[in-house]
N, C-alpha and C positions, 0 to 999 in steps of 0.2 A: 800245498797247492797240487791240485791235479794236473800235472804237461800234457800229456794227452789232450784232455779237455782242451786246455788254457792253450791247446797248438790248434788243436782242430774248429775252433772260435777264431782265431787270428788266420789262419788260413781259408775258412768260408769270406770272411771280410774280402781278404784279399783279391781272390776268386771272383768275386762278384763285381769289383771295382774294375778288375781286367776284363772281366767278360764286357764292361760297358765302358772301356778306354775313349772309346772318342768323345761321350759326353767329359769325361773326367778331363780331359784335356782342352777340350774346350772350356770347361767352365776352371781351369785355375791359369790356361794360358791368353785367354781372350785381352782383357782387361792390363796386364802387366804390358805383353807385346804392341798391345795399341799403344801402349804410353811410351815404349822404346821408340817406336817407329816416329812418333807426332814428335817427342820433345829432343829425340835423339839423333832425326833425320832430316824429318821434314820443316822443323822449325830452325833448323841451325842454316840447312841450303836457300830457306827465302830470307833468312837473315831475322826471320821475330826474334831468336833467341841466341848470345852468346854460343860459338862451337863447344865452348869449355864447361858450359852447362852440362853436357854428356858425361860429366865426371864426378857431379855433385847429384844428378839425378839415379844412376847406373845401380849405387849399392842401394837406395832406396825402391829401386822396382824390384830388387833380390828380394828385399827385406818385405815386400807389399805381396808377392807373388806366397810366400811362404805363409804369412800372416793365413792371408784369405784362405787357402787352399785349405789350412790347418780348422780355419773355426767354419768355416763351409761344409766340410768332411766329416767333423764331431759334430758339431753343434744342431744341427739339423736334423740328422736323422737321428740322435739321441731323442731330441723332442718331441719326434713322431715315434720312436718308441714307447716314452713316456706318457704319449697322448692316449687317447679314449679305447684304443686296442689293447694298449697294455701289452705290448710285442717284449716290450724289455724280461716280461716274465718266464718266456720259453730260456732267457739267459740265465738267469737270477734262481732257478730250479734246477741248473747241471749239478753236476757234483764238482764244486769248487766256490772258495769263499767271494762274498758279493764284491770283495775290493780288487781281486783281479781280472774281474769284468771289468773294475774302471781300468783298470792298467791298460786291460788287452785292450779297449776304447782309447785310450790315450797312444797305447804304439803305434795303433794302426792310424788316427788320427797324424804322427810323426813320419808315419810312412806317405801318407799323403803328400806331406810338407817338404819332403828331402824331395819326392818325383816332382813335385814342382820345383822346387831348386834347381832341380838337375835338367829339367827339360828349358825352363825361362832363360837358365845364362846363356847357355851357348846363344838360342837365339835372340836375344834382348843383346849381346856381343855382336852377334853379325851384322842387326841392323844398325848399329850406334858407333863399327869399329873405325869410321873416316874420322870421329871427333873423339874418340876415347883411348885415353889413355889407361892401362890397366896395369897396377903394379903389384905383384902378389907379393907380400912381406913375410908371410909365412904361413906354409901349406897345411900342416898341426894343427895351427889357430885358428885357421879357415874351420878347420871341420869341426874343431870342437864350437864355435862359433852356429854353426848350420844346423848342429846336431842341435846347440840348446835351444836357438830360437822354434827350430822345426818343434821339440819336447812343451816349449812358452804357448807356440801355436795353438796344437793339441788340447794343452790343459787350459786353454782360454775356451777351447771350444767347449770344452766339457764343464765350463762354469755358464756361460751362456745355455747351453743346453738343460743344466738342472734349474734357470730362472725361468725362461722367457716358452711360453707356448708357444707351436709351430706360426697359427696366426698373426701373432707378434713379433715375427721377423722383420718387418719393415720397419717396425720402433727401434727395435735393437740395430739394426744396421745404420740408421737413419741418426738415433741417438751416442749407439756408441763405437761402432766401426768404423763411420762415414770420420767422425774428430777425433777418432784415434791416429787415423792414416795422414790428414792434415797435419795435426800435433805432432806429427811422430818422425820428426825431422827426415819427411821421404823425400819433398821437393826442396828441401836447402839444408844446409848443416845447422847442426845445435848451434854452434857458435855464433852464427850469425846473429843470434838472437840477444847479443850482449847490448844491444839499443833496447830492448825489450825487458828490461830484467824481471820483473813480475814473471810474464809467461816463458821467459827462460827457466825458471825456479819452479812456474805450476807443473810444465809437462814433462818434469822428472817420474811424477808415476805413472807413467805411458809404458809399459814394456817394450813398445813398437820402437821408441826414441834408442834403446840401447841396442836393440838391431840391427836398425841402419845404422848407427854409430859405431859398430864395431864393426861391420862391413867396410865405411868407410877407409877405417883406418888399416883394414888389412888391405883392401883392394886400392885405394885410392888417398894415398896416405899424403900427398901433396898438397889435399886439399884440406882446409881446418873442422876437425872433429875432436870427439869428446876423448882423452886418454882413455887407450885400451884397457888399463886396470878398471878403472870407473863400471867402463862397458859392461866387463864381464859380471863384476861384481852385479851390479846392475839387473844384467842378465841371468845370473844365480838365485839374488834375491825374487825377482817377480816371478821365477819356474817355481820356487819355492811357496811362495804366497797361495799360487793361483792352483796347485797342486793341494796344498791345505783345500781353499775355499770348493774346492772341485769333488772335494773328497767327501765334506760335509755335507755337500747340495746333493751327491750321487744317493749318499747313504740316505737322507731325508726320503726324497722319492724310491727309491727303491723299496723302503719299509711303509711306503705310506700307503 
């Protein structure tokens, strides 16, 4: 591998993303915070909804904010790479092999994912902290937890990106982001779903489901979720998957 390159490719990204911070912030904080605010604040003080609901919704907006951020940040502008300009190719001619292009596409896609992390808690905390209770079980687990969902993100993106052409964003969100987020125990825990056992059993292949689930159970361990072994596991296996399928789709288009 060339560093240089492979630094100076991850640092243009960078650069770019800062120079246009406010849209960035906008488009991975809009969406999570409104849902802090509605299900967190405002629905607890006129009474729609249970106060304690802010416990079981909380790791789920963690888990929704990193999701989006991550396949928003890859997946998109891969696509418009990939699209009729052929931008991807000014990449694909450095001097360095075509699979640490996807890497450096995948870091920078996890760098995305952790700024969203890091900017949604606190404030998704401020507005939810009269009904929420936050119980950290362990600080280690937390991150390595953040790090891999942030890395699941990333590589989701970068498989949506080697499928779906830019005009067919709306299918793809519509089709498979929109029922990933639903399925993916954001608005109630897995367990709940033991009246359900069919769709308890189908949306084990959700990545999304072992995110919030591990979130739960470090932040919010009072409330019933999946065992953290599961989680991770869980979480190891889909970053693994989705990193294969990512890898294939990149190499395809890129030589095509």
């Amino acid at each position: 591998m060339n560093r240089k390159t492979f630094q100076a490719l991850l640092v243009r990204d960078i650069r770019v993303l800062l120079r246009n911070y406010p849209d960035f912030i906008l488009r991975i904080g809009v969406n999570p915070i409104f849902l802090a605010f509605i299900f967190g604040f405002v629905l607890p003080k006129t009474g729609g909804i249970p106060e304690s609901f802010a416990n079981i919704i909380f790791p789920g907006i963690l888990g929704l904010s990193i999701i989006s951020a991550g396949v928003q940040g890859t997946a998109i502008p891969l696509a418009w790479d990939f699209g009729a300009t052929r931008e991807i190719d000014d990449r694909l001619m450095a001097p360095i092999n075509t699979i640490w292009v996807l890497v450096e596409k995948i870091i920078f896609g996890t760098f995305q994912s952790l700024a969203a992390g890091i900017i949604v808690f606190p404030v998704a905390y401020f507005l939810m902290r009269d009904n929420l209770n936050i119980e950290l079980t362990s600080i280690p687990l937390f991150i390595v937890v953040i790090l891999l969902s942030s890395f699941i993100s990333a590589s989701l993106g970068m498989v949506m990106g080697t499928i779906f052409e830019p005009m067919r964003f709306a299918i793809m969100f519509a089709t498979i982001i929109i029922p990933m987020i639903f399925l993916g125990a954001t608005y109630y825990p897995w367990a709940m779903l033991s009246n359900i056992p069919w769709l308890k059993w189908a949306i084990l292949v959700n990545p999304l489901l072992y995110i919030n689930e591990a979130y739960r159970a470090i932040l919010t361990p009072f409330v019933p979720h999946m065992n953290i072994l599961f989680s991770l596991l869980g979480l190891v296996v889909s970053l693994l998957i989705l990193l294969y399928v990512a890898k294939i789709g990149f190499e395809k288009r890129a030589f095509n």
